[in-house]
SEROPA-828424 format. One record per residue (C-alpha): x, y, z; residue in one letter. Coordinates in steps of 0.25 Angstrom, whole numbers, plus 5000, padded with zeros to 4 digits. Layout:
residues N
XYZA;...
***
This chain:
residues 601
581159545711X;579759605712X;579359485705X;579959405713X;579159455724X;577859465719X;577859325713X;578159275730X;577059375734X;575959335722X;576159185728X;575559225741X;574159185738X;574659055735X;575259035749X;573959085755X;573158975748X;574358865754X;574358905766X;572858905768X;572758775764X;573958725773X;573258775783X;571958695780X;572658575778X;573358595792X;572158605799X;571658445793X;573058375792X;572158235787X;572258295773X;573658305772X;574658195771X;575358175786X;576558215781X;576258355778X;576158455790X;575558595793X;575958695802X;575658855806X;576758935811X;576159065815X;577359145820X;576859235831X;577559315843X;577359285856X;577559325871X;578559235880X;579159275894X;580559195895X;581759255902X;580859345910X;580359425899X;579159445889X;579559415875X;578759405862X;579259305852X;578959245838X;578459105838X;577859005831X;576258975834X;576659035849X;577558925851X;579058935857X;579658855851X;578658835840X;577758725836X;578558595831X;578258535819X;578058375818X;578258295804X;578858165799X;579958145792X;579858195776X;578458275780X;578158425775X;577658535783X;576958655779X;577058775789X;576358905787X;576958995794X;576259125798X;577059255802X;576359335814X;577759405819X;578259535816X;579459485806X;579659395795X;580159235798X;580559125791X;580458975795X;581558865793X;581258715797X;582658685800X;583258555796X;582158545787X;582858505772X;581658545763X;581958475751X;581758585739X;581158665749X;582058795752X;580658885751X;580358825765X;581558825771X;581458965779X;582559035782X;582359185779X;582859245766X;583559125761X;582359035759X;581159135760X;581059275765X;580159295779X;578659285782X;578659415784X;577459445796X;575959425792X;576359315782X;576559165781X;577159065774X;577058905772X;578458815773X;578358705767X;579458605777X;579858495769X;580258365777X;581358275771X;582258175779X;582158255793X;581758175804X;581858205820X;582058355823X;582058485817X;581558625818X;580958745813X;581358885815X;581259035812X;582259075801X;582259235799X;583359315808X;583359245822X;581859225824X;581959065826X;582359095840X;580759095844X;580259015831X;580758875828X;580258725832X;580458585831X;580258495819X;579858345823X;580258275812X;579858115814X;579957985806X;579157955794X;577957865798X;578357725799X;579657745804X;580257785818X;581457845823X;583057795822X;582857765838X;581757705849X;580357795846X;580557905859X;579357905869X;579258035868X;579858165863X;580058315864X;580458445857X;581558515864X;581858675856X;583058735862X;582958885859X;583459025864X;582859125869X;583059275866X;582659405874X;581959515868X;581559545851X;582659455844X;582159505830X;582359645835X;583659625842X;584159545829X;583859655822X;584459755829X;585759675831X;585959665817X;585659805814X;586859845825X;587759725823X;587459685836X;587559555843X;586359465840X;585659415853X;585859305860X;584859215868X;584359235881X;584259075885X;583858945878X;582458885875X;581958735878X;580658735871X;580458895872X;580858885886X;582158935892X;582058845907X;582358855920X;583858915920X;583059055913X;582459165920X;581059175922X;580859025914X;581058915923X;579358905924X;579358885908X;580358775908X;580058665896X;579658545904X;579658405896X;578858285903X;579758145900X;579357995907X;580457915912X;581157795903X;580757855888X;581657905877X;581158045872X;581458125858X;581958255861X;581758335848X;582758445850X;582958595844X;583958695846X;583158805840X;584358905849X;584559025840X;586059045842X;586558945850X;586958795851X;586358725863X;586858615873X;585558525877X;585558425889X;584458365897X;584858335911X;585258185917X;584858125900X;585758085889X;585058125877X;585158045863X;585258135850X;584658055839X;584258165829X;585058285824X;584558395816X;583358295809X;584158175808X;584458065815X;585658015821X;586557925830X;585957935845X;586958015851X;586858015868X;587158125875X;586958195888X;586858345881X;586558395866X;587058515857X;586258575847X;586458705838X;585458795834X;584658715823X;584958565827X;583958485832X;584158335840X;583158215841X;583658165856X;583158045865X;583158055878X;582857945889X;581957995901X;582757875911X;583357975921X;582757975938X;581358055935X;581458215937X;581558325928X;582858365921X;583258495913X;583558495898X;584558595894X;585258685884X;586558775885X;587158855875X;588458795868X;589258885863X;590558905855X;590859045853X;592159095859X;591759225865X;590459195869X;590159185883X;588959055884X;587559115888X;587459015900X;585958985896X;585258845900X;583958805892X;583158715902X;581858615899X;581558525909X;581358365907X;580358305919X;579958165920X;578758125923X;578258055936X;577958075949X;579358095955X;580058225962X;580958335954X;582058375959X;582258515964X;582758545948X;582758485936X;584158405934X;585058495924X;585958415915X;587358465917X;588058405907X;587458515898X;588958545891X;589358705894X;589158795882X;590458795878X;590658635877X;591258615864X;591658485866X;590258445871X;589558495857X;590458445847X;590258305854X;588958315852X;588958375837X;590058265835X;589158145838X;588058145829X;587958055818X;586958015807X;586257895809X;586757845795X;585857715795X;585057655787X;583757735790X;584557845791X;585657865782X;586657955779X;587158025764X;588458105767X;588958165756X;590358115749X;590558185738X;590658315740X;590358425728X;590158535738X;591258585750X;591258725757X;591958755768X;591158865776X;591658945786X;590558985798X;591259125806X;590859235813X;591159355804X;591159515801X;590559595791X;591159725786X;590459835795X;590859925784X;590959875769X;591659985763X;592859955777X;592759825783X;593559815795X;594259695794X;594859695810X;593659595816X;592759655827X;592859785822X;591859865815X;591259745808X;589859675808X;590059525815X;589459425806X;589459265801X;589959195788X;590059075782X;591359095772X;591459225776X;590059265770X;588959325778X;587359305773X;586559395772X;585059385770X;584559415755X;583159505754X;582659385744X;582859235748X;583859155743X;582759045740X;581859145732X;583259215725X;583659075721X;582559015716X;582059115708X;583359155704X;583459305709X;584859355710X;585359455719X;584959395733X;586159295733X;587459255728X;588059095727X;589459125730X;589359085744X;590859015746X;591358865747X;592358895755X;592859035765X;593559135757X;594659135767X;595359025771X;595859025785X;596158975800X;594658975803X;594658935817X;595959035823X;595559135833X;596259235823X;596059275812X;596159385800X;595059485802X;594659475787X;594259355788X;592959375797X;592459475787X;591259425779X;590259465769X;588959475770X;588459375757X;587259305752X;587959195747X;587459055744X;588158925740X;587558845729X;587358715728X;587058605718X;585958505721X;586758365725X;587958435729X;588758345741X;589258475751X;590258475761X;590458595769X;591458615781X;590958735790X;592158795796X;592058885809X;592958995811X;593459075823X;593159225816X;592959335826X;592859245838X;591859175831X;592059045832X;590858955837X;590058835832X;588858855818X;587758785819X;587658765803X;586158745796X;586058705782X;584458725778X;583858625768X;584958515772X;585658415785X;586958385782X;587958285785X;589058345796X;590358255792X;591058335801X;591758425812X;592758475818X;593758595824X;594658675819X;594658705802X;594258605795X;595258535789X;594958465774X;595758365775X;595658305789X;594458345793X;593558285781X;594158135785X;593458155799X;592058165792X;590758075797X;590258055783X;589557905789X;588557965799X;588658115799X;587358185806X;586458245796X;586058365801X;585658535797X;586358605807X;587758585812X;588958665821X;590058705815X;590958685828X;591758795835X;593058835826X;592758705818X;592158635807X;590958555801X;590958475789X;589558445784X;589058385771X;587558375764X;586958355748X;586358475743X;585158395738X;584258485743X;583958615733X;583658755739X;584158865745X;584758825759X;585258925772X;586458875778X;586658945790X;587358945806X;586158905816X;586659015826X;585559145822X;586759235826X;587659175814X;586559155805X;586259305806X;587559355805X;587859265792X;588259115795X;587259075784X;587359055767X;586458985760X;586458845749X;585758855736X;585558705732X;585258695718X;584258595711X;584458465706X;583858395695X;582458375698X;581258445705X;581458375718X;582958425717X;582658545716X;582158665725X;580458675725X;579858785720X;579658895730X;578058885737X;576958985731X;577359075743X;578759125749X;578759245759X;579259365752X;580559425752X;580059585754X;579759685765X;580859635773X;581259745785X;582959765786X;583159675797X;583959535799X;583159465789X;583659545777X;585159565781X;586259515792X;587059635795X;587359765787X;588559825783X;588659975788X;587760045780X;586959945773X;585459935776X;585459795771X;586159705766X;585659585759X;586859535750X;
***
């Protein structure tokens, strides 16, 4: 392995010289071809009073959120990235598919290891077939909750969008907000098997609005004119949380979905889970005043009590005319706990499946797992497992019953240069147990998981199918948001209950299913989602909820090469951060056993 290091660390100079001339080349954009782009990230702490209190917190450039990056559909962009904070981050341009590019995909030791403070490093972000809105986003432990931004992605030149051009449009990022050191108290938790935090209100534009304390003079303010048609480019960037969205008196018209377009869908409120982003039309023809846009928490899990938080922005038009004594609130905002109102609204996305935008579902399937997404427990002691649930034991997340855990090497490096010891391929196609998934009861034994780092290997080409079945485990059961990296795939379909293989299958939409890269598994339900693995890499797959991803709800794809060098994975770039001097924090392990310093495998 000393090898192995010193050939990432003698590469350096390379980088150096890159980034240099990146940087000169940034600075006169006429020599370079339109289509390539260049931006500086210089992550840096910064001082915010919300809620009342001073707070300092990592940012992008100062901005919160940070800055928005602008390209056409197939473009690259380069961003060099320059760590002035106190720990190490990774970035992830989520949605983003990469072709052959895992080396830029960002999540921390799966793909690269973190810039660690001091030091930079230059993604390279590879458009392919995206077009409408995406995001970027932190992804090391849970610092994205301050740095993350929007990705405009618009039509190659020459051709327009799949509805009338917008007279106008603008970002909405919907975030949370968090009191106090996140890192630290992450940290902490983990060490003491605490509970992880949970936010302190929800962000509109970095701003929480006029229903917070001490907030209602910062309120995000959007100027509109009467009678035009505006493209709302939405983020839910929320850490741990999906969010309801409705602006008040205004149907809005979902048009995009995660980077693709889809059948205009009206409605008078929206529901989006932590990664999914919408295109959305809306018509400014309502009497002149101003209006609130606003978010809620939607939540499923059983004993959780909702945290009653309203994100507020407000819409004014413009004009000489008199406001009302308060901005008009929209009411028909659905309660947090309105199932029925979030699956509607899942249930009615479809694919364009046109001509200009067609659809390729997969038929024939060569791959099927069937995975289960659960709250689980892991063994406070390995040499005595308690196996009566609650007691003794370290709560955790699975998927088939395994819990990840961070390796010390990325998969990426450990896979490409073919270093054993960091990973095993036995992740499994199916649960070990088979059982009643969704009853309220159940054997203790069965919410006891190991800790693994376990991939599932794919051939290039292969047709998957995967059901994602949610359990009830320790009270557990809740929607997950699932997010494949490096891939959109085709949701065919969704339902309550176990999934059942011989009636449920016949209810598939395999005509005009939406394509998209992150997708709830519903409450005590199902999802069936199908994709090709055409594109070679190393890939996270993983819940979208920070809690879940942190206590396990993650495994990883390895998609092999094909044929030819545009099949197969690209070389890895003259510089990757290296994997050494890591302090013993969440980065390098999920939870410990009794006893254990850390544990990596």
């Amino acid at each position: 392995m000393e090898g192995f290091f010193q050939l990432q660390n003698a590469s350096h100079v390379l980088i150096v010289a890159s980034c240099v001339l990146l940087l000169v080349l940034g600075q006169f954009p006429s020599w370079v071809s339109a289509d390539v782009h260049y931006y500086d990230f210089l992550l840096k702490e910064i001082n915010v009073t919300k809620l009342c209190l001073n707070e300092t917190i990592l940012t992008v450039n100062g901005l919160f959120p940070g800055p928005v990056i602008r390209v056409r559909k197939g473009d690259t962009v380069y961003v060099n990235v320059t760590n002035q904070g106190n720990y190490g981050v990774t970035l992830h341009w989520h949605g983003v598919k990469q072709p052959g590019n895992s080396w830029s995909d960002g999540p921390v030791f799966v793909t690269q290891c973190p810039i660690q403070p001091g030091a930079n490093f230059t993604y390279e972000v590879i458009f392919s077939d995206e077009e409408g809105t995406l995001w970027w986003h932190a992804h090391s432990d849970w610092t994205r909750a301050t740095i993350h931004g929007a990705i405009v992605i618009l039509p190659k030149e020459g051709t327009t969008y799949p509805f009338s051009h917008p007279d106008g449009e603008d970002v909405i990022v919907l975030g949370s907000w968090y009191t106090g050191d996140l890192h630290k108290e992450i940290n902490e938790d983990m060490e003491t098997h605490a509970d992880i935090p949970h936010s302190s209100g929800y962000l509109i534009n970095g701003e929480l609005g006029d229903f917070s304390n001490c907030s209602r003079g910062t309120t995000y303010r959007w100027s509109v004119d009467y009678g035009k048609t505006y493209l709302l480019r939405i983020v839910n960037a929320v850490v741990d949380d999906e969010l309801f969205f409705a602006i008040a008196g205004h149907n809005l018209t979902v048009v995009g979905l995660d980077g693709s377009y889809i059948k205009p869908v009206e409605m008078s409120y929206i529901m989006l889970s932590p990664g999914n982003t919408a295109d959305v039309l809306l018509t400014t023809n309502k009497p002149p005043g101003h209006y609130y846009m606003a978010s809620r928490q939607f939540l499923t899990e059983k004993e959780a009590t909702p945290d009653g938080y309203t994100g507020s922005a407000i819409i004014e038009y413009t004009g000489d005319y008199n406001f009302s004594s308060s901005p008009i609130f929209p009411h028909y905002l659905p309660q947090s706990r309105d199932m029925t109102a979030a699956v509607t609204f899942m249930g009615l996305m479809k694919s364009l499946a046109n001509e200009d935008y067609p659809v390729s579902v997969p038929m024939n399937i060569t791959t099927k797992m069937f995975i289960t997404v659960s709250m689980s427990e892991l063994c406070g002691d390995r040499t005595d497992c308690n196996i009566t649930a609650g007691r003794g034991n370290i709560l955790a997340s699975s998927m088939n019953n395994i819990s990840w855990v961070n390796p010390i090497v990325d998969i990426l490096q450990a896979y490409y240069r073919n270093v054993s010891g960091y990973y095993t391929t036995d992740f499994p196609d199916w649960p070990l147990v088979m059982y009643n998934f969704t009853k309220d009861t159940f054997d203790p034994h069965l919410a006891i998981s190991d800790q693994g780092t376990k991939v599932k290997v794919l051939n290039y080409n292969e047709s998957v199918e995967i059901i994602f079945q949610g359990t009830a485990l320790l009270d557990g059961a809740a929607v997950h948001p699932m997010h494949l990296h490096g891939y959109a795939f085709y949701v065919v379909g969704m339902g309550q209950g176990n999934f059942n293989n011989e009636t449920d299958p016949v209810t598939y939409n395999l005509v005009d299913p939406p394509k998209v890269n992150t997708f709830i598994v519903p409450r005590n339900g199902w999802l069936a989602i199908r994709f090709i693995a055409n594109n070679p890499g190393v890939w996270l797959w993983h819940c979208h909820f920070e809690r879940h991803l942190t206590w396990g709800m993650d495994t990883v794809f390895i998609v092999k090469n094909g044929d030819t060098e545009e099949t197969s994975l690209r070389p890895p770039p003259p510089y990757m951060p290296p994997c050494t001097g890591y302090p013993n924090n969440i980065l390098t392990k999920k939870w410990s056993y009794a006893g254990d310093v850390l544990d990596y495998l």
